[in-house]
C-alpha positions as CSV (number, residue, x, y, z in Angstrom):
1,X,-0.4,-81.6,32.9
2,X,2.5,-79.5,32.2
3,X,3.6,-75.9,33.3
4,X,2.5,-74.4,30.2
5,X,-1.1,-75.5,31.6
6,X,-0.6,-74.6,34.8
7,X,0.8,-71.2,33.2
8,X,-2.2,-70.8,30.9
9,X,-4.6,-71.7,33.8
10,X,-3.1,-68.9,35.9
11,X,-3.3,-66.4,33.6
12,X,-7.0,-67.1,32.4
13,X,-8.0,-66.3,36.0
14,X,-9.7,-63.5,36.6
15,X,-7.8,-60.6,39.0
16,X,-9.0,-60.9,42.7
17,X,-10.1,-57.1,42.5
18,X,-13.9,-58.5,43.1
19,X,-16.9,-55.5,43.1
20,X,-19.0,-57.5,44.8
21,X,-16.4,-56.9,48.3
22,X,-17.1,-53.0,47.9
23,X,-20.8,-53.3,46.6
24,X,-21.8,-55.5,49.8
25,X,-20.2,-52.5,52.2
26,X,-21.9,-50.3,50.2
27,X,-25.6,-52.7,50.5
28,X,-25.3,-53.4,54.5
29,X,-27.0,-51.3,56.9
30,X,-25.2,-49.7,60.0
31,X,-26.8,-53.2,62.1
32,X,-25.0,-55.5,59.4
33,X,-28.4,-56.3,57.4
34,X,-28.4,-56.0,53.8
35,X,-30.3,-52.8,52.6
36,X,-32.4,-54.7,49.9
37,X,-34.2,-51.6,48.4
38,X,-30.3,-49.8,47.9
39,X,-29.6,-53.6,46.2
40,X,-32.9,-53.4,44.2
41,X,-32.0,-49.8,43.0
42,X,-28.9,-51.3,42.3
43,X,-29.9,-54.4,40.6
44,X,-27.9,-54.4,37.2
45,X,-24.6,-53.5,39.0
46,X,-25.4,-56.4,41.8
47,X,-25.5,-59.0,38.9
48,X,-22.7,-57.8,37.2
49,X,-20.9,-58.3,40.5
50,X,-21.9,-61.8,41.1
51,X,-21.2,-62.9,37.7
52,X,-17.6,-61.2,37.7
53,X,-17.3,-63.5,41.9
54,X,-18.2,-66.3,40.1
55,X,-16.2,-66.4,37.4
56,X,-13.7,-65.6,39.9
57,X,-14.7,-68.9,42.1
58,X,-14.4,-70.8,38.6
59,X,-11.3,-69.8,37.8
60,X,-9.9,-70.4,41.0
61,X,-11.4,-73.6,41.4
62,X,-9.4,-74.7,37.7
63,X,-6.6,-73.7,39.2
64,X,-7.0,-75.6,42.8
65,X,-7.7,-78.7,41.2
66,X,-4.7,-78.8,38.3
67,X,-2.2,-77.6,41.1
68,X,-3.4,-80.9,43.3
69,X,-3.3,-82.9,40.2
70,X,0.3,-81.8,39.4
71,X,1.0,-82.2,43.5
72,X,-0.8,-85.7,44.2
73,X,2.0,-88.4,44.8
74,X,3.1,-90.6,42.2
75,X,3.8,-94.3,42.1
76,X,7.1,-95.7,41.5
């Protein structure tokens, strides 16, 4: 794996600007539960917020594993 890779892998990762941080303050009640009728009203915007967190996690995840690749020791 070269830096062009590593590069390209970067770039193909989703920004860390993830709805689903601001939906979830938005869901909880004031004694921390999640409101689930707000989050059923709310359905289609949940979803899309999961989907864009785990596309997020996969990305991420690409990236964790070719940066250990290019980091694991070498033999001589």
């Amino acid at each position: 794996m070269d830096n062009i890779t590593l590069a390209g892998l970067l770039a193909a990762t989703p920004p860390a600007d993830l709805k689903i941080i601001e939906l979830t303050a938005e869901l909880t009640r004031p004694d921390g539960a999640l409101d689930l009728d707000a989050a059923a009203a709310r359905q289609a915007e949940v979803e899309l917020a999961c989907s864009q967190a785990e596309d997020y996690a996969a990305g991420s995840k690409r990236l964790l594993e070719a940066m250990r690749w290019k980091l694991r020791p070498r033999r001589s």
